[in-house]
RODO-2510 file (C-alpha; in nm, 4 decimals, decimal comma):
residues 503
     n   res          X          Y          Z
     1     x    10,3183    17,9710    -2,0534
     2     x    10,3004    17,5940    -1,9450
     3     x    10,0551    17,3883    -2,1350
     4     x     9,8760    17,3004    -1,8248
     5     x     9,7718    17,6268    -1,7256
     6     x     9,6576    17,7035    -2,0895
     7     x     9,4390    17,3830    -2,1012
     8     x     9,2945    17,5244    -1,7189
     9     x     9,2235    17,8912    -1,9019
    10     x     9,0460    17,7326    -2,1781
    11     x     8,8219    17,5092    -1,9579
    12     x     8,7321    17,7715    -1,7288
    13     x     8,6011    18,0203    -2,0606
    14     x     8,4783    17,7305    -2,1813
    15     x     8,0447    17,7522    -2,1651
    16     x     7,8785    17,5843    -1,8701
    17     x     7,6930    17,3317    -2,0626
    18     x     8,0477    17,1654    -2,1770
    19     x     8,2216    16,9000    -2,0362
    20     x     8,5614    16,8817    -2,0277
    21     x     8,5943    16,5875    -2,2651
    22     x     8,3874    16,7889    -2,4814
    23     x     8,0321    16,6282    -2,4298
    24     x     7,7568    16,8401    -2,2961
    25     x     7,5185    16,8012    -1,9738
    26     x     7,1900    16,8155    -2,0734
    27     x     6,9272    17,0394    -1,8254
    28     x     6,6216    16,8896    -1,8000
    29     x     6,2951    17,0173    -1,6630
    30     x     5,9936    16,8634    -1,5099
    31     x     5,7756    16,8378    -1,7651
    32     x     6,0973    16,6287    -1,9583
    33     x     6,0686    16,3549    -1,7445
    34     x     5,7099    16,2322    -1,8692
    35     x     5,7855    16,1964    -2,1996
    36     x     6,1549    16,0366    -2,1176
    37     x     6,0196    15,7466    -1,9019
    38     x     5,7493    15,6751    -2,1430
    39     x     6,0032    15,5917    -2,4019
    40     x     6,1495    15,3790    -2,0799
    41     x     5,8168    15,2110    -1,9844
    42     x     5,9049    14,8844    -2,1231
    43     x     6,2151    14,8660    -1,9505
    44     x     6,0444    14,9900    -1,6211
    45     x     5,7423    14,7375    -1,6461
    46     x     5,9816    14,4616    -1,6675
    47     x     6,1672    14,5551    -1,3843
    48     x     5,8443    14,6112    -1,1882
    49     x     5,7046    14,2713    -1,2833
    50     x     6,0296    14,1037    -1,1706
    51     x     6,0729    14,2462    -0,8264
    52     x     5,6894    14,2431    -0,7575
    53     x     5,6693    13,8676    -0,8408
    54     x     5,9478    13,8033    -0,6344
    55     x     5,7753    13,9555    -0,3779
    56     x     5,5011    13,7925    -0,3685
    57     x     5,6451    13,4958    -0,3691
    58     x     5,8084    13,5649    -0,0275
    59     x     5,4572    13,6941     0,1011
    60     x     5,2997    13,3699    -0,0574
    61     x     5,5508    13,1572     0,1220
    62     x     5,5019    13,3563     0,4439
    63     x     5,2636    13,1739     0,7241
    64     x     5,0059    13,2686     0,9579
    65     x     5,1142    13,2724     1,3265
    66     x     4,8768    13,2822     1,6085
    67     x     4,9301    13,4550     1,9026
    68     x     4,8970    13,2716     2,1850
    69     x     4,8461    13,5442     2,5041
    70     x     4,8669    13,5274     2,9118
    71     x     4,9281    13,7600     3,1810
    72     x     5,0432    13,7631     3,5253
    73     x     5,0199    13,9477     3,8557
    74     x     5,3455    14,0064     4,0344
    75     x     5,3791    14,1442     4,4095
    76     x     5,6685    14,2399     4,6237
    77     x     5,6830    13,8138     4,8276
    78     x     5,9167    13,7290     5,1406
    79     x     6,1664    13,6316     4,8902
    80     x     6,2254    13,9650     4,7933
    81     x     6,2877    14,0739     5,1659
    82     x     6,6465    14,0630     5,2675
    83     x     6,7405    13,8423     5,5531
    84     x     7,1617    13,8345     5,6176
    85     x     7,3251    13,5279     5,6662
    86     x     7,4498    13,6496     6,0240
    87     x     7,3693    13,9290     6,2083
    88     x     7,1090    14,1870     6,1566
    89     x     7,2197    14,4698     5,9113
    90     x     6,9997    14,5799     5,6455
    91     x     6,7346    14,3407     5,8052
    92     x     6,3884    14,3493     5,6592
    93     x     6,5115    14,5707     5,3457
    94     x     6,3024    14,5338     5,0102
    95     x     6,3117    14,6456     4,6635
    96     x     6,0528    14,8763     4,4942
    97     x     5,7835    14,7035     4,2787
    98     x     5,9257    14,8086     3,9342
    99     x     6,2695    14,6203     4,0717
   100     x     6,0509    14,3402     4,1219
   101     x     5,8896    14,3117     3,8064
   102     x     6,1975    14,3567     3,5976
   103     x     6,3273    14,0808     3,7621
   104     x     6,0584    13,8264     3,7151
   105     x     6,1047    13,9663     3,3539
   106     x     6,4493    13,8337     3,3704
   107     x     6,3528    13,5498     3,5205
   108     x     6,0761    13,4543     3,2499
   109     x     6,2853    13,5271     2,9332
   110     x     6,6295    13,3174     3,1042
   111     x     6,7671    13,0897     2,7990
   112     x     6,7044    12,8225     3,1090
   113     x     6,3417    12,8583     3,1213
   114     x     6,3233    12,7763     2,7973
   115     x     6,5368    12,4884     2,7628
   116     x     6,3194    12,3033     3,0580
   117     x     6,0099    12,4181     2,8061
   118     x     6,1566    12,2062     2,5670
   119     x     6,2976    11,9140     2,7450
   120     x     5,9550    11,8905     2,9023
   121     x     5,7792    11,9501     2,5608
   122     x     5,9891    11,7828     2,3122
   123     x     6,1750    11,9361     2,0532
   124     x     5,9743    11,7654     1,7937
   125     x     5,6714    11,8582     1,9729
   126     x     5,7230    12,2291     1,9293
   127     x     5,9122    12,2276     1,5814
   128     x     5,7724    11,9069     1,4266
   129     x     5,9567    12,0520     1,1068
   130     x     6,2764    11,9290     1,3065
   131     x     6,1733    11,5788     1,3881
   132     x     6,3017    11,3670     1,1332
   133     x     6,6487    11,5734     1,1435
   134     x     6,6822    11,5773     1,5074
   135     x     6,5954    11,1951     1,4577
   136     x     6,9461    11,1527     1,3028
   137     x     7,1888    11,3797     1,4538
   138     x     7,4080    11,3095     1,6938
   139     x     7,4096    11,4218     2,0601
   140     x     7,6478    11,7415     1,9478
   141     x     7,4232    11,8265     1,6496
   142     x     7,0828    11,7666     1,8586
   143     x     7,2225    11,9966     2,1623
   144     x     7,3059    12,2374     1,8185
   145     x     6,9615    12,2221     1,7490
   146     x     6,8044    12,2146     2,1092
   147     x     7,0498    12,6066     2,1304
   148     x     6,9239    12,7211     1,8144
   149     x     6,5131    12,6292     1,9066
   150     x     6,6240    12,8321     2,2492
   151     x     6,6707    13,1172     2,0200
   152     x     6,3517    13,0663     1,8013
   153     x     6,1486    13,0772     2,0702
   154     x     6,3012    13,4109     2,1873
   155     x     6,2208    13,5937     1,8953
   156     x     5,8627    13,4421     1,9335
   157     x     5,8193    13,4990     2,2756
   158     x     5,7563    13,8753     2,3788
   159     x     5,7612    13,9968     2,7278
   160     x     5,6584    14,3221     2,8602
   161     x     5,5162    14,5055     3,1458
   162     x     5,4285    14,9032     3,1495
   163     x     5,5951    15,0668     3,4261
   164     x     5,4575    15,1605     3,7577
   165     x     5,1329    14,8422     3,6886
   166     x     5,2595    14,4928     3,8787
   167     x     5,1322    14,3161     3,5515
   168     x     5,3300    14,1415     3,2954
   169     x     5,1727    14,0274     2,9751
   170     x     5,3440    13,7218     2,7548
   171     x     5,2587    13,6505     2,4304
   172     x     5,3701    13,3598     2,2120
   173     x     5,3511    13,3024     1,8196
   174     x     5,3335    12,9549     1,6781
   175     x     5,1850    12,8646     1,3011
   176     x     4,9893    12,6108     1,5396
   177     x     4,7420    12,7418     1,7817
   178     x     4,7447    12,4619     2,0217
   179     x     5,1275    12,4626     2,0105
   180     x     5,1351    12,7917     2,0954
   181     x     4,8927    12,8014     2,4089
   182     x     5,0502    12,4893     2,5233
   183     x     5,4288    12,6064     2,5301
   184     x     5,3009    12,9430     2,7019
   185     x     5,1248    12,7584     2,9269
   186     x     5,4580    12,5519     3,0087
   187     x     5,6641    12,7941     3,0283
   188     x     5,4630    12,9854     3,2837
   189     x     5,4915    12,6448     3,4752
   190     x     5,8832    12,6205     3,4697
   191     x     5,9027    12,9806     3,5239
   192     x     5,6995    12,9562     3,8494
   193     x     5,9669    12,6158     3,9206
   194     x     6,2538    12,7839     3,8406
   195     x     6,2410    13,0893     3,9914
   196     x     6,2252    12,9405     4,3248
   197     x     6,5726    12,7770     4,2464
   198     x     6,6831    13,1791     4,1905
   199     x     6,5091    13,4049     4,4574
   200     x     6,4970    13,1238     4,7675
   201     x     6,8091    13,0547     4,9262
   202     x     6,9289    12,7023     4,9282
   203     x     6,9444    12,5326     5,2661
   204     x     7,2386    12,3431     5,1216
   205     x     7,5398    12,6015     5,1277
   206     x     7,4222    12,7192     5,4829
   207     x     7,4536    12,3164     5,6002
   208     x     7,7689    12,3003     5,4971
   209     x     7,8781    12,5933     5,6149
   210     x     7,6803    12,5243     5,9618
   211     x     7,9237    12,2263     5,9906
   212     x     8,2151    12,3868     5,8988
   213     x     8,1573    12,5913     6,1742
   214     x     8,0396    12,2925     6,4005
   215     x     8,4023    12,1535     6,2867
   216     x     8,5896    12,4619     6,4099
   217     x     8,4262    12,5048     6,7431
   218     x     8,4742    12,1801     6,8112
   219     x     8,8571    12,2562     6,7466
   220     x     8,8170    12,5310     6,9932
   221     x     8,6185    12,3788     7,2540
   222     x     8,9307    12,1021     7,2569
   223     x     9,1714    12,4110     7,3050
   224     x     8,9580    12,5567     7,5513
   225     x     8,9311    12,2130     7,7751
   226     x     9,2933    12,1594     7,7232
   227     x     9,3649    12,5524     7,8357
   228     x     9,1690    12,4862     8,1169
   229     x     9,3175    12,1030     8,2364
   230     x     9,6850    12,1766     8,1889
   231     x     9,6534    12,4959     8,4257
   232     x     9,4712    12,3057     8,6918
   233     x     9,1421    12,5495     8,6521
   234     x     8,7830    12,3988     8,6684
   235     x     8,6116    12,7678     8,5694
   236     x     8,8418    13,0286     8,4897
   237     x     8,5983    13,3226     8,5861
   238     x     8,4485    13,1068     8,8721
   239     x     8,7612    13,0760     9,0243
   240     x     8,8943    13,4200     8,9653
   241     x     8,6257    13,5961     9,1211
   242     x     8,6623    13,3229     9,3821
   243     x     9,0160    13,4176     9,4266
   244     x     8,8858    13,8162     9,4398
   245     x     8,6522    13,7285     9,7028
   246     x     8,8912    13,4579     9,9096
   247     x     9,2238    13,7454     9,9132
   248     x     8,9286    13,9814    10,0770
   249     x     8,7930    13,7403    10,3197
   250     x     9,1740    13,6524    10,4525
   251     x     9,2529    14,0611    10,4089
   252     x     8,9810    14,0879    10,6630
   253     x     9,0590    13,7710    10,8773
   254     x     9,4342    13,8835    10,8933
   255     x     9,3224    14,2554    10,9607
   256     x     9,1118    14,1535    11,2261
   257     x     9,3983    13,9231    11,3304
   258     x     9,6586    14,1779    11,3626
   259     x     9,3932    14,3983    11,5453
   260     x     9,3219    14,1516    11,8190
   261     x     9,6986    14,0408    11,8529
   262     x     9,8215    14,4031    11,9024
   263     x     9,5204    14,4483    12,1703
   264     x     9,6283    14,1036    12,3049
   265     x    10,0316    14,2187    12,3601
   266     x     9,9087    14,5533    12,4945
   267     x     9,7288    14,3450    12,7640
   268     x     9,9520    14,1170    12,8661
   269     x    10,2558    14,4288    12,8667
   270     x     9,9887    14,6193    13,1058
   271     x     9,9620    14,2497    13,3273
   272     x    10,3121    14,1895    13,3246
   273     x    10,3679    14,5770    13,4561
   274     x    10,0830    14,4845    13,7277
   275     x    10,2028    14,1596    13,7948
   276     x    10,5610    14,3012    13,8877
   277     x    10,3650    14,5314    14,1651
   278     x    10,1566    14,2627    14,3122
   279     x    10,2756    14,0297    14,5960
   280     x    10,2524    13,5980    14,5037
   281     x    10,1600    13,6198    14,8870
   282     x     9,9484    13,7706    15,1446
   283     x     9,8108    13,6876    15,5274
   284     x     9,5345    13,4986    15,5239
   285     x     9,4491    13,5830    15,9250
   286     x     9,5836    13,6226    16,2532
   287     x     9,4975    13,5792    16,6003
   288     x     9,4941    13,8559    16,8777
   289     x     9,6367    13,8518    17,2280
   290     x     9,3873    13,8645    17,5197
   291     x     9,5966    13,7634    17,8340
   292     x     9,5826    14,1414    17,9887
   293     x     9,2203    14,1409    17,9362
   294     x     9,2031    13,8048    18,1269
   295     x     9,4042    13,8786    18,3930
   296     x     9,2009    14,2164    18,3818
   297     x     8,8753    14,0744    18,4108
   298     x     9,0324    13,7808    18,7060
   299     x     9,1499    14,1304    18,9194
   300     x     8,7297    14,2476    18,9000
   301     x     8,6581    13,9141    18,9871
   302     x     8,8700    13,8856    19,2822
   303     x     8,7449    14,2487    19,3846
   304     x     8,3919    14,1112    19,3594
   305     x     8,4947    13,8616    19,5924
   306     x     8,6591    14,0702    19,8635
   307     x     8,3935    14,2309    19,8566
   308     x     8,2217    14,0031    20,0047
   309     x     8,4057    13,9588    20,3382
   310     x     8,5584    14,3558    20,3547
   311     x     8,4572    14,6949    20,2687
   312     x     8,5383    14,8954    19,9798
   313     x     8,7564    15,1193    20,1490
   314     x     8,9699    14,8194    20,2721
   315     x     9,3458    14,7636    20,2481
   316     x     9,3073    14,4510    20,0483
   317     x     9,0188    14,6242    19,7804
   318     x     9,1940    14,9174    19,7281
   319     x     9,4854    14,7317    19,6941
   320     x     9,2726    14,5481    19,3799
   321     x     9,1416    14,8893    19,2443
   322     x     9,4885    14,9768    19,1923
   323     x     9,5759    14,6710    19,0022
   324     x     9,2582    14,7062    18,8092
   325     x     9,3409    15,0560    18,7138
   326     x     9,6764    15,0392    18,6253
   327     x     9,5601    14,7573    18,4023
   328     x     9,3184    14,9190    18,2226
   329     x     9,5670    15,2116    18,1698
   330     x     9,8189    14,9953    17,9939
   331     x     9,5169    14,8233    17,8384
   332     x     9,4309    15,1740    17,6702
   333     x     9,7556    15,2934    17,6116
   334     x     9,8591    14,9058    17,3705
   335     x    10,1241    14,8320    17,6261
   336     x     9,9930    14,5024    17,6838
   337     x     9,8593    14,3676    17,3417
   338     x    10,0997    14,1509    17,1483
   339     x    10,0056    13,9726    16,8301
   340     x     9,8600    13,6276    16,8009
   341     x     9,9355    13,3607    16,5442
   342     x     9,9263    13,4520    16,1640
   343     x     9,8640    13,2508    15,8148
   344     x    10,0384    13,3383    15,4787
   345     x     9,8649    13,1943    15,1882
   346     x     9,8434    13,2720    14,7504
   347     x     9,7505    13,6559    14,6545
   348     x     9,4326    13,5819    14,4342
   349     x     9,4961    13,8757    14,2401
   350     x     9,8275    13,7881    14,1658
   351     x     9,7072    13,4288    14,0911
   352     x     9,4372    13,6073    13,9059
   353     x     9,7164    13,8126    13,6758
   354     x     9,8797    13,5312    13,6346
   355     x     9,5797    13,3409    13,5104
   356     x     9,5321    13,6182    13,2517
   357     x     9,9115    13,6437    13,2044
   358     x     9,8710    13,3004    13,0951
   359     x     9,6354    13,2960    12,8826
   360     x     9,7334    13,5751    12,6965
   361     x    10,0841    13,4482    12,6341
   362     x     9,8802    13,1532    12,4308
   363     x     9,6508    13,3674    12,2702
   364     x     9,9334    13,6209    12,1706
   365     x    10,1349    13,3000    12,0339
   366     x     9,7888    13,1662    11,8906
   367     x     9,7317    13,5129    11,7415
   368     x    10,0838    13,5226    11,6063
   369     x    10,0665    13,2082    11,4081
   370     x     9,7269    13,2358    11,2479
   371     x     9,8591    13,6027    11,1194
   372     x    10,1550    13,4248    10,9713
   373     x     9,9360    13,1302    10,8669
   374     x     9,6770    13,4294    10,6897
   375     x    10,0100    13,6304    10,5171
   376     x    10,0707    13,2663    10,3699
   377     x     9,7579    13,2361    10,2314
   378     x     9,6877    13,5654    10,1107
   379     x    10,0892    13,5424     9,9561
   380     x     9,9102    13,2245     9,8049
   381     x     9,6401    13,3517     9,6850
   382     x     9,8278    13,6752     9,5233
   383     x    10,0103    13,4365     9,3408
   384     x     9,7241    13,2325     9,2127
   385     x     9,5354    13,5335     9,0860
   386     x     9,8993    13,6772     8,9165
   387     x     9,9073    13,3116     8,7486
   388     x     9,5823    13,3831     8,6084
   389     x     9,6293    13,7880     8,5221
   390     x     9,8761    13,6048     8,2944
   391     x     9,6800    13,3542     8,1382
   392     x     9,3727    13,5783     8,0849
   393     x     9,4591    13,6985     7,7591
   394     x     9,5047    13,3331     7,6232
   395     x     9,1545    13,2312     7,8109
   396     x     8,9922    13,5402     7,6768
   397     x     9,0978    13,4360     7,2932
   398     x     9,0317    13,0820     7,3158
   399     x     8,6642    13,2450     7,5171
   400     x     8,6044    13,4421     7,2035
   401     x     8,6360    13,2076     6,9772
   402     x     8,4252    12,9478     7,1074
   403     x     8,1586    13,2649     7,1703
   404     x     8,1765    13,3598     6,8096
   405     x     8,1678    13,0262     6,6666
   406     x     7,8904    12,9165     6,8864
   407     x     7,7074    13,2791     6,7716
   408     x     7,7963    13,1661     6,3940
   409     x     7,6683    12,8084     6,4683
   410     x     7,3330    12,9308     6,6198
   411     x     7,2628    13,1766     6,3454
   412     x     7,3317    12,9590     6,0723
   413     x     7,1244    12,6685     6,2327
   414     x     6,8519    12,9196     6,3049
   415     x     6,8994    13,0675     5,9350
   416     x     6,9478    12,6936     5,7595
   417     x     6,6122    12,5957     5,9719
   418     x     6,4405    12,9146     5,8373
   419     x     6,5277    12,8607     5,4892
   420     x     6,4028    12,4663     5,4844
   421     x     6,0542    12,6988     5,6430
   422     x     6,0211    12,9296     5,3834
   423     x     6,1139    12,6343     5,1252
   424     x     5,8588    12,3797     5,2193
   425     x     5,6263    12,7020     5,2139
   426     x     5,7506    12,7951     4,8556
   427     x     5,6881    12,4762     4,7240
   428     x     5,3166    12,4527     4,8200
   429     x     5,3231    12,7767     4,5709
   430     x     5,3930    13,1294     4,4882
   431     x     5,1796    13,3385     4,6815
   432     x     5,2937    13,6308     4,5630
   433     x     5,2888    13,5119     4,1606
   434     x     4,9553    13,5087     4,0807
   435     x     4,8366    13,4162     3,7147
   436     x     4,6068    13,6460     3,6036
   437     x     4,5386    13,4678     3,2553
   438     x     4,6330    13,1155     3,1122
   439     x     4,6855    13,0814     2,7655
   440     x     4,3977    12,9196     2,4989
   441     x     4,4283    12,8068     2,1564
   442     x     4,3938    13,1921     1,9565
   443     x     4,0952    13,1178     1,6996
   444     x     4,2630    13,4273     1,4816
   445     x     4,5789    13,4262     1,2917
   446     x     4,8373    13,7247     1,2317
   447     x     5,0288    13,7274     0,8904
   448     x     5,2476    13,9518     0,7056
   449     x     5,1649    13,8291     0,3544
   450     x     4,9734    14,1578     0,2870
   451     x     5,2182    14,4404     0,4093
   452     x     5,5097    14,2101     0,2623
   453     x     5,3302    14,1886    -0,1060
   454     x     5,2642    14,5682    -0,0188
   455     x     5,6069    14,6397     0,0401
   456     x     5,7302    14,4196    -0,2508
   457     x     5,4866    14,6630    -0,4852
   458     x     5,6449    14,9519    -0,3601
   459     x     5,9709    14,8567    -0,3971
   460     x     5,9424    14,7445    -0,7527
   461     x     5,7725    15,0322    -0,8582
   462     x     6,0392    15,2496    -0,6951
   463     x     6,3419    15,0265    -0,8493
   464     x     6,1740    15,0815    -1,1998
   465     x     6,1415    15,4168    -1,1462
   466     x     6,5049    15,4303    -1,0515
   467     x     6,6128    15,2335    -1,3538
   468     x     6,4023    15,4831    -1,5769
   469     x     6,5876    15,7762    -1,4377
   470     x     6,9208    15,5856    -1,4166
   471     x     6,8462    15,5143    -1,8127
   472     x     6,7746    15,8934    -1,9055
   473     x     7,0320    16,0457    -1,7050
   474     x     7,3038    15,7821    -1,8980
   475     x     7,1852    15,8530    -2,2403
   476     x     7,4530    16,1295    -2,4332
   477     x     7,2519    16,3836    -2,6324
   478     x     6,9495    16,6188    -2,6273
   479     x     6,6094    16,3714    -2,5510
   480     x     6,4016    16,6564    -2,5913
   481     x     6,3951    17,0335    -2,7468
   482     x     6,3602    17,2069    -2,4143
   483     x     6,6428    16,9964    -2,2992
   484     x     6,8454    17,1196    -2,5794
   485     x     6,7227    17,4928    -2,5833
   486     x     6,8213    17,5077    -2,1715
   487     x     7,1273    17,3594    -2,2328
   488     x     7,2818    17,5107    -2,5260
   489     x     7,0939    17,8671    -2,4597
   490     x     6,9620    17,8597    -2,8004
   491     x     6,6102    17,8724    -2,9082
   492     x     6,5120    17,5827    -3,1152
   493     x     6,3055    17,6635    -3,4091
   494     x     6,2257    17,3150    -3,5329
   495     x     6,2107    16,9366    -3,4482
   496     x     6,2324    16,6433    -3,6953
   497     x     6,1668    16,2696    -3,5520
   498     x     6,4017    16,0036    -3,6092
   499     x     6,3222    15,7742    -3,9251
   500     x     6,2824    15,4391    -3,8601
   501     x     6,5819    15,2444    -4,0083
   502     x     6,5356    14,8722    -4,2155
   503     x     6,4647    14,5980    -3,9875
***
């Protein structure tokens, strides 16, 4: 068997109350303890009385602060409302009130705030301890100084607002009372300066950025003129809905043209068919011959006359009657009438159709060369309007641009205009801030010089009693007779006390 695992057998049959280096573990009971850290009391008092005059030295050398206290009122104010920069989305939106107040919060503990509390104050003025060291450093060491007073007034400076109330109360501890209410006091004032600088938007960046856009259209409204002189065009949309309107008025003119020249050619085909029927000449009048009717009437004459010296049934009468009636037989009959003189002179209606014939030739040729004169201008006038189809799409970019940068220049004036409003309004106050309570010197002090000598007690009465135990649990042996009855499970029939030795 390997002398390990007997040493391992032996340990383990070995009795509980035995080490293995061959020491024993005492047991102790409750009722040990009272009579074991009596015997340690002298050790335990002077540990007490050590560590309970140390601390209250540190409670002796602690100071009484006074809280200086304010309070203020906080509403939902126009800063708060959102206004874009261009355009109108999200226009008029605002935060809840608890939003609000946690950012005046912000606002009032900023490391800024506090810095313009000093450099308004002092540094000496609000840590006079620092004045003859601050004296004497140099600008490095002082601005050292100046971040590490930021910091001790941020531990003394508390903040705090309950939710859902619009009020936030400050409070401010100082081992001065008048220091205290007046660096409250000042802050409150910076914080109603400085948050101005935060929430209200500068009128600055929107200047500049109105006259970068002033700068730009001015760019475009020298590409637009140039557009618009090196095509020949006054006003591009003037002219093309002059254009539209001009190709419809000479659409009309030559429809109406071609109408009346086609009616004018039909007339003067249906005159020159007329003409062709019509004679350039016709009889003006003619005269009629009346020598059988004269010598007619001279035979009743002469019978009218023999008449007069014989009868009617005479030789030479009847010889007359004859005449006459043979006479008026060929008289009836148109053996004896012969035509007279005649005059030839101009046909007025063929004068007429040639008048017309005329007239229409020059209206036809008129009618003729205004069409040709309209197709010129309408071919013109197509060409004019496909010259500026083309160029639309450049006029329309350089048209947008100017739009959009004019848009961009008005809003921003309008915006940069509104902003110097609402600032000259902002500086007459904070409407919405209102301050419910200013700070005054506190007539009573705070200190922790009781609960620190309080806790100093404690803790030196608990380190003694810790040394005491530490002291009794190190010791080797049996303290007491319980102790050794428990430990070495045998009863313990009697004691004898230790004999002093020489001294």
């Amino acid at each position: 068997m390997p002398a390990s695992a007997w040493i391992d057998e032996r340990e383990a049959s070995a009795p509980p109350w035995r080490r293995a280096d061959g020491s024993t573990r005492p047991k102790f009971a409750a009722v040990d303890f009272i009579p074991l850290l009596w015997r340690e009391r002298f050790v335990m008092l002077s540990v007490f009385m050590v560590i309970a005059a140390l601390g209250l030295a540190v409670a002796l050398m602690l100071k009484t602060v006074y809280p200086a206290r304010s309070s203020l009122l906080i509403r939902l104010g126009q800063e708060y409302v959102y206004v874009p920069r261009a355009g109108d989305a999200a226009r008029g939106a605002v935060p809840d009130s608890d939003q609000v107040v946690q950012s005046e919060v912000e606002i009032m503990s900023s490391a800024q705030v506090k810095e313009q509390v000093i450099q308004k104050l002092g540094l000496t003025r609000i840590f006079p301890a620092l004045a003859g060291r601050y004296e004497r450093a140099s600008l490095a060491e002082q601005q050292k100084m100046t971040a590490q007073a930021v910091a001790a007034m941020e531990k003394s400076l508390k903040i705090g607002a309950a939710p859902g109330t619009p009020v936030v109360r400050l409070e401010y501890d100082d081992t001065d009372p008048q220091t205290a209410a007046l660096v409250l006091n000042t802050l409150l004032d910076q914080y109603l300066v400085y948050r101005r600088t935060i929430l209200l938007d500068p009128a600055a960046p929107l200047e500049t950025q109105r006259r970068a856009f002033e700068a730009r259209l001015e760019q475009a409204d020298e590409a637009y003129q140039n557009f618009l002189g090196s095509n020949n065009i006054g006003d591009f949309a003037s002219e093309k809905t002059a254009l539209a309107q001009l190709q419809s008025s000479l659409q009309q003119q030559k429809y109406q043209t071609d109408a009346q020249l086609q009616e004018r050619q039909a007339r003067l085909g249906a005159l020159e068919a007329q003409s062709a029927q019509v004679a350039p000449e016709i009889g003006l009048f003619h005269d009629v011959d009346h020598a059988a009717q004269d010598k007619l009437t001279d035979l009743k004459v002469q019978r009218a006359g023999l008449l007069g010296r014989y009868r009617a049934d005479s030789a030479p009468v009847k010889g007359l009657d004859v005449q006459i009636a043979a006479m008026e037989r060929a008289i009836a009959e148109g053996h004896v009438q012969g035509d007279g003189s005649r005059r030839l002179g101009v046909n007025p209606v063929y004068q007429t159709l040639q008048t017309d014939k005329i007239q229409l030739t020059a209206e036809v040729a008129a009618l003729q060369r205004s069409s040709q004169t309209l197709g010129d201008q309408i071919a013109q006038v197509t060409e004019r309007q496909l010259r500026f189809d083309q160029l639309e799409p450049q006029f329309q970019g350089l048209s947008r641009d100017r739009d959009v940068l004019s848009n961009n220049v008005r809003d921003f004036t309008v915006k940069e205009q509104e902003t110097q409003a609402a600032d000259a309004m902002a500086s007459q106050g904070a409407d919405n801030i209102s301050i419910v309570e200013r700070a005054v010197p506190p007539v009573q002090g705070k200190s922790l010089k009781k609960p620190v000598a309080a806790l100093g007690l404690l803790l030196a009465g608990f380190t003694a009693l810790c040394v005491g135990l530490l002291r009794i649990f190190l010791r080797t042996g049996f303290p007491t007779a319980g102790s050794a009855s428990r430990t070495l499970e045998l009863p313990v029939l009697a004691t004898v006390g230790m004999k002093a030795g020489p001294r």
